[in-house]
C-alpha positions in Angstrom: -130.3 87.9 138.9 -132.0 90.9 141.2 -128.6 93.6 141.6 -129.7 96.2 144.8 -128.0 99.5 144.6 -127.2 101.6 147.5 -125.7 105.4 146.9 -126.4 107.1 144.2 -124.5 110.1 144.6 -121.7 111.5 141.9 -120.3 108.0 141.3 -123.1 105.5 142.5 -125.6 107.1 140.0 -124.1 106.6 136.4 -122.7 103.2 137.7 -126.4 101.9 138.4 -127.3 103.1 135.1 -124.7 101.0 133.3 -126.4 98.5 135.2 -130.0 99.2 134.2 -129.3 100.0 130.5 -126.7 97.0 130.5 -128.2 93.9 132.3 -131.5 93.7 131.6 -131.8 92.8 135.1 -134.1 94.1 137.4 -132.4 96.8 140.2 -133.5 98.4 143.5 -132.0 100.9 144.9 -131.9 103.0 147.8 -130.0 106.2 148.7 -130.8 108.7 151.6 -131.7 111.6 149.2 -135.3 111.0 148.2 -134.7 112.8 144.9 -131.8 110.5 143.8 -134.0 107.1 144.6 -137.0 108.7 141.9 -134.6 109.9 139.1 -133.5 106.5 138.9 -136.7 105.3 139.1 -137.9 107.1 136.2 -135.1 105.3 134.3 -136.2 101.9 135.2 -135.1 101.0 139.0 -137.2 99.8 141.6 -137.5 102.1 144.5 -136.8 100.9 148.1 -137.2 102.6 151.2 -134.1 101.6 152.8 -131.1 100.0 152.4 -132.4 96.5 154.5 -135.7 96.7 151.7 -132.9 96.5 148.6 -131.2 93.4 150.2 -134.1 91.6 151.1 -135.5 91.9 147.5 -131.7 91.7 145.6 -129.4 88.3 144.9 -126.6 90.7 144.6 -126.4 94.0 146.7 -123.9 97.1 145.4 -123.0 99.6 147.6 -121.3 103.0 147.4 -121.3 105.1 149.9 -118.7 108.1 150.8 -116.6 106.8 154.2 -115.8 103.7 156.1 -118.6 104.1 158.9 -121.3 104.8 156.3 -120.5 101.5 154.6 -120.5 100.0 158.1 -123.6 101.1 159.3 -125.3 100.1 156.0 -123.9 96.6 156.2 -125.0 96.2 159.5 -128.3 97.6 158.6 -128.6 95.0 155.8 -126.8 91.7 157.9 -130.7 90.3 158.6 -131.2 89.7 155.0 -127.3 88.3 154.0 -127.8 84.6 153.8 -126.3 82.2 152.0 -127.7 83.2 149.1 -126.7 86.5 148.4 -124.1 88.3 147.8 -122.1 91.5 148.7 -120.2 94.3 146.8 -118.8 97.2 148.7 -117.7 99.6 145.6 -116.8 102.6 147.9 -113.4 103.6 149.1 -112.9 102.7 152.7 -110.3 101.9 155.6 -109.5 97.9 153.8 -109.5 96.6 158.0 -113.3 98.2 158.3 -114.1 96.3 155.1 -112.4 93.1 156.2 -115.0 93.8 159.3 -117.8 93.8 156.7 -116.5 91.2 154.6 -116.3 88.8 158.2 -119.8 90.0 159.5 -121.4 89.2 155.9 -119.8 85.5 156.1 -121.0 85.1 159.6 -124.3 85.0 158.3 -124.0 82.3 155.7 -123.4 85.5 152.5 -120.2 86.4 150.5 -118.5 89.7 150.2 -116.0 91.5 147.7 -114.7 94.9 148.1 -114.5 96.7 144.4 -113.0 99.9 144.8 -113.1 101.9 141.9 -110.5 105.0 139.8 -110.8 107.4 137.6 -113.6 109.7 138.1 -117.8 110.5 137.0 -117.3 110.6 133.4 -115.6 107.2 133.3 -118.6 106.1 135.3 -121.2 107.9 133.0 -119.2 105.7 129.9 -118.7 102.6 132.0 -115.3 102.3 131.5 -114.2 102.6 134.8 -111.2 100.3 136.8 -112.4 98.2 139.4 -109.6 96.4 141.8 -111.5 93.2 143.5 -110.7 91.3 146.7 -112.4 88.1 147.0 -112.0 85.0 146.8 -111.2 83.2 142.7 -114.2 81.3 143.0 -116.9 84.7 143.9 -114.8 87.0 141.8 -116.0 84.6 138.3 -119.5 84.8 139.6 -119.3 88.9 140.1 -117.1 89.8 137.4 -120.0 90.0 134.4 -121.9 92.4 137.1 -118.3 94.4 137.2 -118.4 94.5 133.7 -121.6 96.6 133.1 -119.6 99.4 135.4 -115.8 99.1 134.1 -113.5 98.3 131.1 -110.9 97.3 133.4 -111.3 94.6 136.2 -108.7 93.1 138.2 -109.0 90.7 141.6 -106.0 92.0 143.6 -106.5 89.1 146.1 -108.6 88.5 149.2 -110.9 90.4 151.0 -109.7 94.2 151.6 -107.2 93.5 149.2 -108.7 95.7 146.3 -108.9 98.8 149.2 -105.5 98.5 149.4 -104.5 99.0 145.6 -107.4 101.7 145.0 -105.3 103.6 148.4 -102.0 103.0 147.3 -103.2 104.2 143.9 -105.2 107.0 145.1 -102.2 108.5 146.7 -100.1 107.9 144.1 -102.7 110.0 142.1 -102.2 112.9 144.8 -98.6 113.2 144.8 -98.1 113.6 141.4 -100.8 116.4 141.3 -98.8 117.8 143.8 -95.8 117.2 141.2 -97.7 118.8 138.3 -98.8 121.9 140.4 -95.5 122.7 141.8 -93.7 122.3 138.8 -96.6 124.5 136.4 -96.2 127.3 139.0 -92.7 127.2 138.4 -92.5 127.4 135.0 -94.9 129.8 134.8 -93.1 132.4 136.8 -90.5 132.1 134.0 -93.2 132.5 131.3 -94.1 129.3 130.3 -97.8 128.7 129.8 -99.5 125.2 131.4 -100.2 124.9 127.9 -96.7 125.2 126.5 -95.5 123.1 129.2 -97.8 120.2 128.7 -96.4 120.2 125.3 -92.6 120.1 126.5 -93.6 117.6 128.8 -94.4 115.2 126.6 -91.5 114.9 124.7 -89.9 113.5 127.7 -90.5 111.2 130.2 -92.7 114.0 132.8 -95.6 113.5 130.6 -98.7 111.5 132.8 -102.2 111.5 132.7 -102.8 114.6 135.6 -100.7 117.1 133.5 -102.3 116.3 130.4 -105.7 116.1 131.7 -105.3 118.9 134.2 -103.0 121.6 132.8 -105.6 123.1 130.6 -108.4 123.4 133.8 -105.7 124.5 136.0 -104.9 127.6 133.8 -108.4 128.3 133.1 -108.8 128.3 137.0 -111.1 126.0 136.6 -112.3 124.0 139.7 -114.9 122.5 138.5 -115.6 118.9 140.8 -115.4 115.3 139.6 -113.3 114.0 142.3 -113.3 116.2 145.8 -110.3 117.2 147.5 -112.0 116.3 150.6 -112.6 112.6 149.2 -108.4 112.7 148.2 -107.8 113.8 151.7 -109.9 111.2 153.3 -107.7 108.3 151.1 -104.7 110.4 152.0 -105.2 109.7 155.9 -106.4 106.1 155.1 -102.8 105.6 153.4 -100.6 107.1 156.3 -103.1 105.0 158.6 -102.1 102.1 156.4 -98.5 103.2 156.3 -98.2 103.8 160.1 -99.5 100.1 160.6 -96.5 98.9 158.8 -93.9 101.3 160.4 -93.6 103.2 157.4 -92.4 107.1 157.3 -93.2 108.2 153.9 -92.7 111.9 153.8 -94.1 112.3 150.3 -97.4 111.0 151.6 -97.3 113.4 154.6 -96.6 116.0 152.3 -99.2 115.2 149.8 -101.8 115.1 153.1 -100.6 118.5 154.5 -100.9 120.4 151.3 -104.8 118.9 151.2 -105.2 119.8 154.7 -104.6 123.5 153.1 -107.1 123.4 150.9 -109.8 122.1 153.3 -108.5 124.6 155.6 -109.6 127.7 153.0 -112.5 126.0 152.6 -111.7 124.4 149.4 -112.6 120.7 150.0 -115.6 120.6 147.7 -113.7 121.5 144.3 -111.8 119.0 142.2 -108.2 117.8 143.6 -106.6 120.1 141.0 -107.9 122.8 143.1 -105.3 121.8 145.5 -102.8 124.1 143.0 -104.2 127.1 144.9 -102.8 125.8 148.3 -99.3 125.4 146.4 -99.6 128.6 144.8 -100.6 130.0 148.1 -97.9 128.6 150.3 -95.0 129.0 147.7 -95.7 133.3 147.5 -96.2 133.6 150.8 -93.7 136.4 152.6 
């Protein structure tokens, strides 16, 4: 099988490398930065010039790309070469209606389509051990899944098309509100003398412990800010989700909540660093006179 890559920025990089190193297939890739397309190269990829050059020349095109109307315009860019024959894989986290759009454009002309969202963050990617939550059909997601594989130790079809968008959102924003819990609750504690450290510790004798404080506490002490997911991309699945939620009718004020206190951060001019940065809007809000 011929895989076409497209994006290889923090995320879409190691993933095509699992790919190249993994399935022995051969790849073409494409990305807007010139310097990304020859450093995967030099590891074995075929270069392309475009994104429409990787689907002609690919059985299976990947793409990953940062918002909904990049992986719109690259699907439409790509729509003269999706025949029956080939298939789709939008890996990036989008609006699920503008990849339903994509996944109904690509079937128009004769192609199939999955949306594979992915979580956790670059060095799950590096390892390949990422999750991936699928929507397609049973029948497309046993002829992708081996392809999957190469990227992510955990993969699970959520349903049809868009359906995988909406777990990785609802995840995603589950992710950010308890961030939000472990910073408000580390700068309490600490004004009482408790270090991140310490607290982790406590935590985990009871039921408070979770992945973000364990993972986190340490960095967030350290004041380190270091990125491997950006609080701009959390903000982005934040206003997808109360999109979402609004669709449905749905007042959820931990959401809105969660989005204001990113809306902070991006407002200092913090939406570049890691999500955990977002502890520096809490901090800043809670001392305020």
């Amino acid at each position: 099988m011929k895989i076409g890559f497209v994006g290889l920025g923090i995320m879409g990089d190691p993933m095509c490398r699992n790919i190249i190193s993994k399935s022995g297939d051969a790849v073409y890739v494409y990305d807007t930065d010139a310097d990304k397309v020859k450093s995967l190269a030099a590891f074995g990829a075929n270069a392309c010039s475009d994104a429409l050059k990787v689907a002609k020349k690919s059985d299976l095109i990947i793409t990953m790309v940062p918002k909904s109307e990049h992986s719109l315009s690259v699907w439409e860019q790509m729509l003269p070469a999706m025949d029956k024959n080939k298939i789709g894989i939008d890996m990036s986290t989008i609006d699920p209606s503008v990849s339903v759009e994509i996944a109904e454009k690509v079937k128009k002309k004769g192609g199939r389509f999955a949306d594979a969202p992915v979580v956790k963050s670059r060095p799950a990617a590096i390892a390949g051990s990422l999750g991936i939550y699928v929507g397609c059909d049973e029948e497309l997601f046993d002829v992708i899944r081996p392809v999957l594989a190469y990227m992510g130790a955990n993969v699970i079809r959520m349903g049809g098309n868009g359906m995988g968008l909406v777990m990785k959102i609802c995840h995603n924003s589950l992710v950010a509100e308890i961030q939000n819990g472990v910073n408000e609750t580390l700068l309490l504690a600490s004004k009482y003398g408790i270090s991140p450290d310490v607290f982790r510790t406590a935590a985990s004798y009871g039921g408070a412990q979770n992945f973000y404080l364990d993972g986190q506490a340490e960095k967030i002490m350290n004041r380190d800010w270091s990125t491997a997911f950006s609080i701009d991309n959390m903000r982005k699945d934040l206003g997808i989700a109360l999109g979402m939620a609004a669709e449905n009718g749905l007042e959820l004020p931990g959401l809105a909540n969660a989005r204001r206190v990113y809306d902070d951060s991006a407002d200092a001019g913090e939406g570049s660093e890691d999500f955990r940065a977002t502890y520096k809007a809490v901090e800043r809000e809670a001392l305020a006179e």
